[in-house]
Backbone as CSV, one residue per row, in Angstrom:
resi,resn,N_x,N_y,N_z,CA_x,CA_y,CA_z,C_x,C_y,C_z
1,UNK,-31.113,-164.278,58.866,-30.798,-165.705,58.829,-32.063,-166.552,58.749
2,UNK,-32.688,-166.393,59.737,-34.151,-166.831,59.577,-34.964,-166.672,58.393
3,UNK,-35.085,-165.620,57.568,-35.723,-165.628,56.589,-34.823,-166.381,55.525
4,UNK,-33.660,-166.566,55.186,-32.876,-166.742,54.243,-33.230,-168.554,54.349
5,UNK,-33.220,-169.173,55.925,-33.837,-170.718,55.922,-35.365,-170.639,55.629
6,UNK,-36.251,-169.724,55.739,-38.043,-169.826,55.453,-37.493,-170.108,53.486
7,UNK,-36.550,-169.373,52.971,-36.808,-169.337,51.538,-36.480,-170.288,51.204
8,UNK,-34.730,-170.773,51.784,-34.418,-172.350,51.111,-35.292,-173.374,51.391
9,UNK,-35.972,-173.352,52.926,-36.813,-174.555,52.619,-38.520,-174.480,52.179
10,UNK,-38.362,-173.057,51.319,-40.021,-173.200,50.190,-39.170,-174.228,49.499
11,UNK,-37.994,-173.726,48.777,-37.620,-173.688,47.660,-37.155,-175.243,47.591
12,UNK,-36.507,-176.172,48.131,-36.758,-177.737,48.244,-37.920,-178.071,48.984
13,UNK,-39.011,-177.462,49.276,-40.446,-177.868,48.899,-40.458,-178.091,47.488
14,UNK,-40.674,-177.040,46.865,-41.035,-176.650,45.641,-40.413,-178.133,44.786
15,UNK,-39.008,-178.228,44.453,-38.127,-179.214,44.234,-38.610,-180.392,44.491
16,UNK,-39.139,-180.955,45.720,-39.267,-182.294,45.953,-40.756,-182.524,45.550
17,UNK,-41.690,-181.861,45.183,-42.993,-181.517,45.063,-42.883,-181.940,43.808
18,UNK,-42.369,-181.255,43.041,-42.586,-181.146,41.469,-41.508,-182.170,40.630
19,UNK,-40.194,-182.701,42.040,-39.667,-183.617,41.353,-38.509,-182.715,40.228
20,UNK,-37.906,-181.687,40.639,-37.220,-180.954,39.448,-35.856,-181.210,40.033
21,UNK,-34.931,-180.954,38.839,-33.901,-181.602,38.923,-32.268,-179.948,39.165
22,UNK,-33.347,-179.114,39.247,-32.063,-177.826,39.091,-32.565,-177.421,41.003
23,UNK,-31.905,-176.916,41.354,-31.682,-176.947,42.963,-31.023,-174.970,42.800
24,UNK,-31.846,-173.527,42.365,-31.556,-172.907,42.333,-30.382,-172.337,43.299
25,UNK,-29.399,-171.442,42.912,-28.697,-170.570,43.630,-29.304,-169.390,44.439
26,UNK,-28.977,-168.670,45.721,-29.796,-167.489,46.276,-28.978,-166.588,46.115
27,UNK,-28.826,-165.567,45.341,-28.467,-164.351,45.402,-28.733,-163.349,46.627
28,UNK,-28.571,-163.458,47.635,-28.964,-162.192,48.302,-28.708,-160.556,48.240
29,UNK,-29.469,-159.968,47.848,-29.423,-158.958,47.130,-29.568,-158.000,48.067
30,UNK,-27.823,-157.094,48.334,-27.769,-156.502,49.475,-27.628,-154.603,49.355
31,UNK,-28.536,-154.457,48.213,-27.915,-152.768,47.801,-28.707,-151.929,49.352
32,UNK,-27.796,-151.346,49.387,-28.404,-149.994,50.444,-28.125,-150.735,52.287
33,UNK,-27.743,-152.108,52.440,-27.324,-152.955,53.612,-26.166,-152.216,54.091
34,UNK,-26.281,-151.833,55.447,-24.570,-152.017,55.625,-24.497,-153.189,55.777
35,UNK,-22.785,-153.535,55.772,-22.414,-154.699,55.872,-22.095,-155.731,57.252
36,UNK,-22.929,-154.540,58.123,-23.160,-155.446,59.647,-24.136,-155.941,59.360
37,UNK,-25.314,-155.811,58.624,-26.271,-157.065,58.516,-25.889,-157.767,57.868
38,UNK,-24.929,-157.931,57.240,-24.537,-158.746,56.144,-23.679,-159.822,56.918
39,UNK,-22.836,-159.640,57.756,-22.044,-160.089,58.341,-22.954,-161.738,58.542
40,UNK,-23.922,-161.439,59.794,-24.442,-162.656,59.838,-24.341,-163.894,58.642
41,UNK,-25.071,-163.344,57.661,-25.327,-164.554,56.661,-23.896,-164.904,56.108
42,UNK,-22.657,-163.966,56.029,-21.622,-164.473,56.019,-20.938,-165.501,56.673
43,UNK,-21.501,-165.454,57.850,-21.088,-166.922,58.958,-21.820,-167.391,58.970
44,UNK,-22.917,-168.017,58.694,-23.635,-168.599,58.710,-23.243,-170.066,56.888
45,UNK,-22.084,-169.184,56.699,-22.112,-169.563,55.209,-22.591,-169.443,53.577
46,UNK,-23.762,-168.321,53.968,-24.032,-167.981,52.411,-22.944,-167.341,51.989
47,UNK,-22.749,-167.554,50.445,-21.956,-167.095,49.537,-22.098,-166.362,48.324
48,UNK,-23.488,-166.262,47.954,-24.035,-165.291,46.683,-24.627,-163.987,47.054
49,UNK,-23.888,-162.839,47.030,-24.575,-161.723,47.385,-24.753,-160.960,45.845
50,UNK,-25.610,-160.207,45.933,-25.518,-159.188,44.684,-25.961,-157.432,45.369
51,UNK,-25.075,-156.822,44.024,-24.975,-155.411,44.461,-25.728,-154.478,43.275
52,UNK,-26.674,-153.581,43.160,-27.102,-152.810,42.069,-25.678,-151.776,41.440
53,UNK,-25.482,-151.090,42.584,-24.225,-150.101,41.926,-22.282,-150.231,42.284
54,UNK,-21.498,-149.938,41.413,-20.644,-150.123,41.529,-19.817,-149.786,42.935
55,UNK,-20.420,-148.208,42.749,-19.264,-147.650,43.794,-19.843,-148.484,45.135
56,UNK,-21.398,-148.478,45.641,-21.561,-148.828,46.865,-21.038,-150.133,47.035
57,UNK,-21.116,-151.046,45.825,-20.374,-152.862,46.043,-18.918,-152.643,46.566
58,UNK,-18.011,-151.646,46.050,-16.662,-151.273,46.308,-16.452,-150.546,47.724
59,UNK,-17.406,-150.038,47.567,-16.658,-149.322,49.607,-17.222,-150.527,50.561
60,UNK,-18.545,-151.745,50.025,-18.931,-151.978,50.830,-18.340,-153.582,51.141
61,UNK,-17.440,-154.077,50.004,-17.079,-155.478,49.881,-15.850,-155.383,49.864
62,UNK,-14.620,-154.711,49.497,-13.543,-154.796,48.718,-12.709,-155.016,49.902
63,UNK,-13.025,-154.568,51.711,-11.761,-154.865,52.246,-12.297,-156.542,53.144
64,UNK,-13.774,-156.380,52.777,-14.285,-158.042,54.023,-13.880,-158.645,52.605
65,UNK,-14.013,-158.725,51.354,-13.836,-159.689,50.385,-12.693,-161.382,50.856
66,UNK,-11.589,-160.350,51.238,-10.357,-161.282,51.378,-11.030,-162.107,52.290
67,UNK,-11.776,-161.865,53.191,-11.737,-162.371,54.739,-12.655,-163.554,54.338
68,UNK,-13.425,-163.712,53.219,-14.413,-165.367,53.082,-14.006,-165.559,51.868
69,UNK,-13.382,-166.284,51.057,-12.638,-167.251,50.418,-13.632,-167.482,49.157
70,UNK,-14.670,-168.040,49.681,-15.581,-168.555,48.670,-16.626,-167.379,48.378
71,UNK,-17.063,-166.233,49.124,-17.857,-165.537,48.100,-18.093,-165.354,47.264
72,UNK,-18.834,-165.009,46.530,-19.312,-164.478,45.189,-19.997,-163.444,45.151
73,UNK,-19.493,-162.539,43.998,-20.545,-160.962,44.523,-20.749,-161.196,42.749
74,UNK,-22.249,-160.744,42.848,-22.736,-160.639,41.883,-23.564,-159.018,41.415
75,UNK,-22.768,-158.821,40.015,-23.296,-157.233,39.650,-25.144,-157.143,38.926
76,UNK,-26.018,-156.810,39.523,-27.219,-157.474,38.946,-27.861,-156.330,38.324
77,UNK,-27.101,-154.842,38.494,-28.044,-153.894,38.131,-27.381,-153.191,36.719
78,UNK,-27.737,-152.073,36.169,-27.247,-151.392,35.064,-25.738,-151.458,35.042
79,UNK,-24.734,-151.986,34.435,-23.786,-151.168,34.514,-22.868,-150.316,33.796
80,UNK,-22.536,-149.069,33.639,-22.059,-147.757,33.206,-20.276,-148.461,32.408
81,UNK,-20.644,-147.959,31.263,-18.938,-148.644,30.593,-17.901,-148.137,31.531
82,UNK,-17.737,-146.953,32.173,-16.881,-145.845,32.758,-16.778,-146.657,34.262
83,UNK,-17.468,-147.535,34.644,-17.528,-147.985,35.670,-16.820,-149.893,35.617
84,UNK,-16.996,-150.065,34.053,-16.504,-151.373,34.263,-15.607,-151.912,34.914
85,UNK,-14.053,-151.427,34.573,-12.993,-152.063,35.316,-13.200,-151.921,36.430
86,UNK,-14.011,-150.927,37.631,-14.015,-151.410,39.130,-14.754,-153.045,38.776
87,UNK,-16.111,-153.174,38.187,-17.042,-154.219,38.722,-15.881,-155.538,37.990
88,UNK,-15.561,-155.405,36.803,-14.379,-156.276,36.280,-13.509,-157.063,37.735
89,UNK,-12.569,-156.140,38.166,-11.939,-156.160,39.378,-12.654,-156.900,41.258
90,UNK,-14.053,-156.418,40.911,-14.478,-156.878,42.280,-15.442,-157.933,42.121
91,UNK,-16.154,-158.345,40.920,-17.655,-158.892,40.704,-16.485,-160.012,40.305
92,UNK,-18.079,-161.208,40.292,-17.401,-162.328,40.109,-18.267,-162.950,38.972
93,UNK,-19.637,-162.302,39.351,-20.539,-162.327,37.709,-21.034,-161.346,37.685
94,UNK,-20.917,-160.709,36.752,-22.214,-159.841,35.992,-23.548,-160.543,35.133
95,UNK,-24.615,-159.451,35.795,-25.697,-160.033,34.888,-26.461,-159.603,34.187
96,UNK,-26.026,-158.386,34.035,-26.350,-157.093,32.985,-25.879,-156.475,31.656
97,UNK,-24.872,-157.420,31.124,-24.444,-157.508,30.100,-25.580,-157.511,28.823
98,UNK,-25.060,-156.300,28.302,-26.647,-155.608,26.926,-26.168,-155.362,25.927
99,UNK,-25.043,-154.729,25.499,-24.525,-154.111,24.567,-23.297,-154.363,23.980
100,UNK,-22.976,-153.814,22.824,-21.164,-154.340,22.434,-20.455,-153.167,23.364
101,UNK,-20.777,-152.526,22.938,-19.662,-151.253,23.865,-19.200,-151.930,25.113
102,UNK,-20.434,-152.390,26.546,-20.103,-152.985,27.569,-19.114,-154.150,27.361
103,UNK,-19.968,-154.769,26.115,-18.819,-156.116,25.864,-17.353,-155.901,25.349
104,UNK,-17.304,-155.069,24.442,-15.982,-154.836,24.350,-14.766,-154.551,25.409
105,UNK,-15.528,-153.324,26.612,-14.988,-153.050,27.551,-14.475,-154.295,29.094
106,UNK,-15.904,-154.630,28.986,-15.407,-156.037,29.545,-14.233,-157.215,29.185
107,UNK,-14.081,-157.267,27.917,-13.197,-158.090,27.368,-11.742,-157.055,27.467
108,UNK,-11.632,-156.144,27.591,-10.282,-154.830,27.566,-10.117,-154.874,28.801
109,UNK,-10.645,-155.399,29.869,-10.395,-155.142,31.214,-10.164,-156.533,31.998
110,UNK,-10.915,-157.637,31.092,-9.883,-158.747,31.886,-9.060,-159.110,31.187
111,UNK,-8.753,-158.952,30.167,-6.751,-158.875,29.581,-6.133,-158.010,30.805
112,UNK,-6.433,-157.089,30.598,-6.034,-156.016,31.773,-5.151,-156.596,32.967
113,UNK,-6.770,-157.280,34.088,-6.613,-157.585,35.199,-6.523,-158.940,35.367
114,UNK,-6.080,-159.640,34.138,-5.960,-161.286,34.206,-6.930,-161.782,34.612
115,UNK,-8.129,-161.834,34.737,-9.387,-162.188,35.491,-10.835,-162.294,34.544
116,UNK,-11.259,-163.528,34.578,-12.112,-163.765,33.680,-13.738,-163.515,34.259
117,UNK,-14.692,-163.273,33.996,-15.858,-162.801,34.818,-17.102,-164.199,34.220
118,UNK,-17.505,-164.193,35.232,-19.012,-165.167,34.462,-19.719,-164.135,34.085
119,UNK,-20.642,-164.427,33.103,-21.309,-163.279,32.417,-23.205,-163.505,32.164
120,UNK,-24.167,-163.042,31.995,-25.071,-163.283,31.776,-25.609,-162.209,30.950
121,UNK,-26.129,-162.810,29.562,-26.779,-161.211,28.544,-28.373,-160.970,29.203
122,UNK,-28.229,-160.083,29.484,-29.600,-159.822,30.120,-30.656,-159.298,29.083
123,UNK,-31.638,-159.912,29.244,-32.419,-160.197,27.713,-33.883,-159.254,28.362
124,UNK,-34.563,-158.138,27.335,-35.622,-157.546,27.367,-36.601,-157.816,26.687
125,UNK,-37.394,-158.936,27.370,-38.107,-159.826,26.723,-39.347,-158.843,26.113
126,UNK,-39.910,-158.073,26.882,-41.246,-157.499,26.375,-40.902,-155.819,25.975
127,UNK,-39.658,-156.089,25.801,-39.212,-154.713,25.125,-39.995,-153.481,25.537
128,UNK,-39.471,-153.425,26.944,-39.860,-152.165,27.599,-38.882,-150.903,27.301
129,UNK,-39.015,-149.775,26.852,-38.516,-148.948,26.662,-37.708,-148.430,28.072
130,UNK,-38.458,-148.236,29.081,-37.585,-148.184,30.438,-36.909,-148.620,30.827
131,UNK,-36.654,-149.877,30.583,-35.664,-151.193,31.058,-34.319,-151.695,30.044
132,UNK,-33.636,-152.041,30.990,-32.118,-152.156,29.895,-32.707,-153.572,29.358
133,UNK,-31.696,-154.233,28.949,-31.540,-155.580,28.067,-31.408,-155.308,26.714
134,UNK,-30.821,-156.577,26.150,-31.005,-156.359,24.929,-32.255,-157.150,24.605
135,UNK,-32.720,-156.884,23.166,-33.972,-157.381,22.461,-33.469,-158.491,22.401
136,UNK,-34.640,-159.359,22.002,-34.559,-160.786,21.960,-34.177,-160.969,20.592
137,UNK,-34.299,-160.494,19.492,-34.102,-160.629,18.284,-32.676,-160.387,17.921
138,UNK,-31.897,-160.095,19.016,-30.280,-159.682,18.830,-29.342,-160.821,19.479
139,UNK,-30.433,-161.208,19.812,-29.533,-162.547,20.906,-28.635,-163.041,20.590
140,UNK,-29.109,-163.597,18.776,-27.984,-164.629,18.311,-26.737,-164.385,18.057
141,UNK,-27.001,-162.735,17.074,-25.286,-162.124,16.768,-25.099,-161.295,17.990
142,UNK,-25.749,-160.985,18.688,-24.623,-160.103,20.140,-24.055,-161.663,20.782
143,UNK,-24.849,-162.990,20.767,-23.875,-163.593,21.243,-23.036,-164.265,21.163
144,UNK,-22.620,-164.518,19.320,-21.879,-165.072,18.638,-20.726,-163.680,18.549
145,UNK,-20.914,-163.030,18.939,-19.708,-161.485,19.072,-19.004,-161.802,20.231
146,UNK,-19.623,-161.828,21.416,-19.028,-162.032,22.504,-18.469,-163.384,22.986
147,UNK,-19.124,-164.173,21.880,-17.920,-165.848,22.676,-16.903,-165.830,21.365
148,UNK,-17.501,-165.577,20.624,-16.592,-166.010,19.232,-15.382,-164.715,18.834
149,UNK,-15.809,-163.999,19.084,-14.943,-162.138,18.738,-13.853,-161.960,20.289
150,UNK,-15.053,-161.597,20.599,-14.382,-161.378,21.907,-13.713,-162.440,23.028
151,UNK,-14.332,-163.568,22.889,-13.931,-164.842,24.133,-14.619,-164.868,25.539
152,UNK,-15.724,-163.841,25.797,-16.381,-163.798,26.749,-17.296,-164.854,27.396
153,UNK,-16.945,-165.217,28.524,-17.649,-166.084,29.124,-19.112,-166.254,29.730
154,UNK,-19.843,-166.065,28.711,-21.204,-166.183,28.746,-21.904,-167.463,29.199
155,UNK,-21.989,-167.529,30.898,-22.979,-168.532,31.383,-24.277,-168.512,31.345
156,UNK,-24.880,-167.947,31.029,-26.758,-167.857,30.804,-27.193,-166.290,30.590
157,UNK,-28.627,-166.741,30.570,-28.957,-165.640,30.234,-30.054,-164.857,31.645
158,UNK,-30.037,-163.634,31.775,-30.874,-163.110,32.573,-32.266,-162.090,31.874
159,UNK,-33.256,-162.032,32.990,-34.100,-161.100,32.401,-35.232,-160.851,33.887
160,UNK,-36.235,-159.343,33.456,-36.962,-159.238,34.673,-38.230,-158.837,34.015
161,UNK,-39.201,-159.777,34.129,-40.364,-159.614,33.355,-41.026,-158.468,34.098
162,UNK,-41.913,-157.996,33.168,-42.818,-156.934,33.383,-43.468,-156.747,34.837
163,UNK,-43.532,-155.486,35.423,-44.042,-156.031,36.480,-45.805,-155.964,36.492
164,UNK,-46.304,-156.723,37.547,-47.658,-157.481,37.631,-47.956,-157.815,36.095
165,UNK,-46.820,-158.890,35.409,-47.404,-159.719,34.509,-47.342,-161.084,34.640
166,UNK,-47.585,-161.809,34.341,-47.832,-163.543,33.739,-46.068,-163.392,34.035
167,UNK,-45.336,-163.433,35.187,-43.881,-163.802,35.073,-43.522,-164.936,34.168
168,UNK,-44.286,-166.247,34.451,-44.018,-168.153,34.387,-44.041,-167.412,32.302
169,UNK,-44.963,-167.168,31.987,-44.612,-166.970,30.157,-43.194,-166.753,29.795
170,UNK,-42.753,-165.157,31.003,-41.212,-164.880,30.166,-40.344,-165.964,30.617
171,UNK,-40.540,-166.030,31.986,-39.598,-167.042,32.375,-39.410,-168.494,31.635
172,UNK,-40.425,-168.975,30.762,-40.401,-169.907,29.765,-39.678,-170.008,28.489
173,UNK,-39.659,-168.255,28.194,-39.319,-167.904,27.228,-38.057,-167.965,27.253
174,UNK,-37.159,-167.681,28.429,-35.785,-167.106,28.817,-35.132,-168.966,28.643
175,UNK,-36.011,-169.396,29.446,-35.524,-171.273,29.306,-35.355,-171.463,27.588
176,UNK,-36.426,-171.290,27.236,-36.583,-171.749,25.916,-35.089,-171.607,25.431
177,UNK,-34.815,-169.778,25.470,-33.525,-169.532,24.335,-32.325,-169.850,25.222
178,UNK,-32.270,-170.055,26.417,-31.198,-171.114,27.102,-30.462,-172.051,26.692
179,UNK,-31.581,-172.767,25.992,-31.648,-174.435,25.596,-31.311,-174.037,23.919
180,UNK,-31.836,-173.465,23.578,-31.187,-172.729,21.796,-29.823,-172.674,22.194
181,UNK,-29.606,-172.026,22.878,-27.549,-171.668,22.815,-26.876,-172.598,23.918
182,UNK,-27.349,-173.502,24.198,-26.713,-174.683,25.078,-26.315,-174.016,26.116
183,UNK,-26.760,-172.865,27.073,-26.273,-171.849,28.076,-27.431,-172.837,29.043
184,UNK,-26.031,-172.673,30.380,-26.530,-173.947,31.787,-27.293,-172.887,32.888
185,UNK,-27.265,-171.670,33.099,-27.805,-170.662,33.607,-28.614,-170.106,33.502
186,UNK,-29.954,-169.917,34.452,-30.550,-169.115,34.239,-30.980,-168.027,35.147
187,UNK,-30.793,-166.879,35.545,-31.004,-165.568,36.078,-32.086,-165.329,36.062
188,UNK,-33.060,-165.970,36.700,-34.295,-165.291,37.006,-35.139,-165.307,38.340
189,UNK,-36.123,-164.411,38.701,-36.580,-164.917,39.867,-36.251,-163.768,40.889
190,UNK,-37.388,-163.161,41.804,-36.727,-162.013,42.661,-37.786,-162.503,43.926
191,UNK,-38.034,-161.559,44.948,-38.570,-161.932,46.116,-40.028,-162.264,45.967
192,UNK,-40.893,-160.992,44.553,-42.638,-161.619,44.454,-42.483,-162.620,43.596
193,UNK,-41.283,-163.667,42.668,-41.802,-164.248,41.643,-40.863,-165.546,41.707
194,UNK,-40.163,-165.685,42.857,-38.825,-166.576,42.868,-39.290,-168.461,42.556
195,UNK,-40.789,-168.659,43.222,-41.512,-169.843,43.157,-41.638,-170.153,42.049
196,UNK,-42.583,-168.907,41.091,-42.403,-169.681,39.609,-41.234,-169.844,38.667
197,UNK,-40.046,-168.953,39.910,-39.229,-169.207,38.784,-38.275,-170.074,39.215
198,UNK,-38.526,-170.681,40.804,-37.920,-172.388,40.697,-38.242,-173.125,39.499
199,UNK,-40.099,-173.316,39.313,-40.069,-174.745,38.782,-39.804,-174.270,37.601
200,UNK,-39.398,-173.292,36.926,-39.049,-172.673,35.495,-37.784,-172.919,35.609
201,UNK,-36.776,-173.834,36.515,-35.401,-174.282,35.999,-34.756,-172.716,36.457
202,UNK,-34.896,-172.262,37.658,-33.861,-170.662,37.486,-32.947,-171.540,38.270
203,UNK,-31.731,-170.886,37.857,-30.366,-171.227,38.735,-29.948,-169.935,39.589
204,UNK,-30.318,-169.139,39.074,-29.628,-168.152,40.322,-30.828,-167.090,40.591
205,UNK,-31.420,-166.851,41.805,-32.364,-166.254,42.243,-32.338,-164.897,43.008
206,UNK,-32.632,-163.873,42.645,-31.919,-162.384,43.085,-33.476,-162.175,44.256
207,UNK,-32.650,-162.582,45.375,-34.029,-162.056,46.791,-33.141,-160.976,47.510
208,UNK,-33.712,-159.780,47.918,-33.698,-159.069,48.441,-33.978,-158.827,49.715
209,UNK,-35.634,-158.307,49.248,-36.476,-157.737,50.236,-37.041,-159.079,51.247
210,UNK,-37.270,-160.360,50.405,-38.154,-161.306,51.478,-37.003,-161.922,52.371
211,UNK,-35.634,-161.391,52.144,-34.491,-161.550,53.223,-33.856,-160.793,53.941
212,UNK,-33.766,-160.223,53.821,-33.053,-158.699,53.756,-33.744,-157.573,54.882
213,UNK,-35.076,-157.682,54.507,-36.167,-156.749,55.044,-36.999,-155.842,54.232
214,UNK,-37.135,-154.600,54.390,-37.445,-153.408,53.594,-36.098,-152.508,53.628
215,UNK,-36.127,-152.417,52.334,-34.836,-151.204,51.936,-34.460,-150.137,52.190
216,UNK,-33.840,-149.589,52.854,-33.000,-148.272,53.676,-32.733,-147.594,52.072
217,UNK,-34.072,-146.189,51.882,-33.924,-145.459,50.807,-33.211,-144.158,50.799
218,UNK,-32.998,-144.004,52.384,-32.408,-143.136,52.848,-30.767,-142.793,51.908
């Protein structure tokens, strides 16, 4: 709890400092938590959690879900086509959306389950071979497929710059093609880089570790 108020009030520092007009979202990013630490920030009122994998978001949210009204669980890590309809069913955004296959499947599963998902194409800005996203050069027709073909509800875009690089460049970059496709979202920002990616206009901010603690790898 304490750390989760040290971050919101950098973060309207940051805001009233620089005079910016977007007031980011906090993702708290709870993979490997049980959900007794979690509990707290639940009463306390936060509402944005995010989960890396399917199955652990499902044993670990699906029966407290009912019990807070306004949550939001957010899917932030890879996710597996074979796995969609659980995250379809429990997520409330995904932000890992890369491919048509995923997109297709996504769109087959909320006909399905009557349930529409917020979506974010998660974009691989420096085209790391290790890292999912799609290329930046695909942006336009993967995302004229998915609003126009499919009907998918694409709120912004996400991405996770290189690590120990110049974050504030990609994160400029990610604004830039934001503002190209009139998309109000932006997905960026984690526990070492969340500052530059306030005044870079991020709307939803994936912190973990500088809330959370250190991660149970066990």
């Amino acid at each position: 709890m304490k750390q989760l108020e040290l971050v919101q009030t950098k973060i309207n520092e940051i805001i009233n400092r620089k005079q910016l007009k977007t007031k980011p979202n906090i993702i708290v990013v709870t993979k490997t938590f049980d959900i007794k630490n979690i509990i707290p920030l639940l009463d306390y009122g936060h509402i944005h959690f995010g989960e890396n994998k399917v199955q652990e978001a499902e044993d670990k949210w699906s029966k407290i879900k009912n019990n807070y009204k306004n949550l939001q669980l957010h899917m932030i890590g890879k996710l597996q086509t074979n796995k969609t309809k659980k995250a379809v069913k429990l997520f409330d955004y995904i932000h890992s959306l890369d491919n048509e296959r995923l997109a297709i499947k996504i769109s087959q599963f909320e006909k399905e389950l009557d349930k529409k998902v917020k979506l974010f194409i998660q974009i691989n800005l420096a085209n790391e071979q290790q890292k999912s996203g799609l290329p930046l050069s695909n942006l336009n027709d993967f995302y004229n497929y998915c609003v126009k073909d499919l009907s998918l509800d694409v709120v912004g875009l996400m991405s996770i710059p290189p690590a120990d690089s110049n974050s504030e460049k990609y994160f400029q970059l990610l604004k830039k093609n934001s503002e190209i496709f009139n998309l109000k979202q932006l997905s960026m920002g984690m526990s070492s880089d969340y500052e530059t990616a306030v005044v870079n206009s991020s709307t939803f901010l994936r912190i973990g570790t500088l809330i959370m603690g250190k991660r149970n790898t066990t």
